[in-house]
N, C-alpha and C positions, 0 to 999 in steps of 0.2 A: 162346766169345767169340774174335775173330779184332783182332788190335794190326797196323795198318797202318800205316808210313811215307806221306801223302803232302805233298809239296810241288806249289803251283800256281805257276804265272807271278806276277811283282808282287812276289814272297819273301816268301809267307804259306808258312808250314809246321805241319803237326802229327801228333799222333799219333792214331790213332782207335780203337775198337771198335763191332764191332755187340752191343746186348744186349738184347736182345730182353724180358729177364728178369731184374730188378735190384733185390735184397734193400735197404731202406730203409738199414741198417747201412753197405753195400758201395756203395752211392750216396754217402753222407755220407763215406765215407773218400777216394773217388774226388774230391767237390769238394775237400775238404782238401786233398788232393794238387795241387791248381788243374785237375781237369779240370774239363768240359763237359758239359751235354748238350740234343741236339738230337734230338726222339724216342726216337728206339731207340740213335740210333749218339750215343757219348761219345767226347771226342775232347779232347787235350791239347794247346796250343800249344807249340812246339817253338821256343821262341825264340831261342836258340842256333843256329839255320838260318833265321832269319826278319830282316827288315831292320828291322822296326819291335814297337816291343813291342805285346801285348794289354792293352786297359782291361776291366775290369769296370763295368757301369754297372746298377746297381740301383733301379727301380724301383716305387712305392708302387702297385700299381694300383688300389687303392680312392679314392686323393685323385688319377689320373691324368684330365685334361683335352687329349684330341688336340684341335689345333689347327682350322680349314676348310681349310687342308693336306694337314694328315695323313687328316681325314676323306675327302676324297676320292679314289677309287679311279679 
């Protein structure tokens, strides 16, 4: 597992890891902690270097209805 610093333009910041490989136990403690994940790579917001805080936004997807908006691609 490799912990990167990166910041983008805009002053989003976080911390990442790639893992390829991630025990159910070591995921759950990783969200606890407030990270992330996107595929393989988990990644931490670093809002202490960042202009704006992160939301969590939790969605139902069994009772979710996209809009003719959202459906279209």
């Amino acid at each position: 597992m490799w912990i990167l610093r990166h910041k983008k333009e805009g002053g989003r910041a976080s911390y990442g890891a790639v893992t390829p490989v991630l025990t159910c136990p070591d995921y759950q403690d990783m969200i606890d902690r407030g990270w992330r994940r996107s595929g393989d790579y988990c990644y931490q917001p670093a809002n202490d270097l960042a202009c704006c805080p992160n939301y969590t936004i939790r969605l139902d997807t069994q009772k979710f209805q996209p809009s003719a908006s959202q459906n279209s691609r």
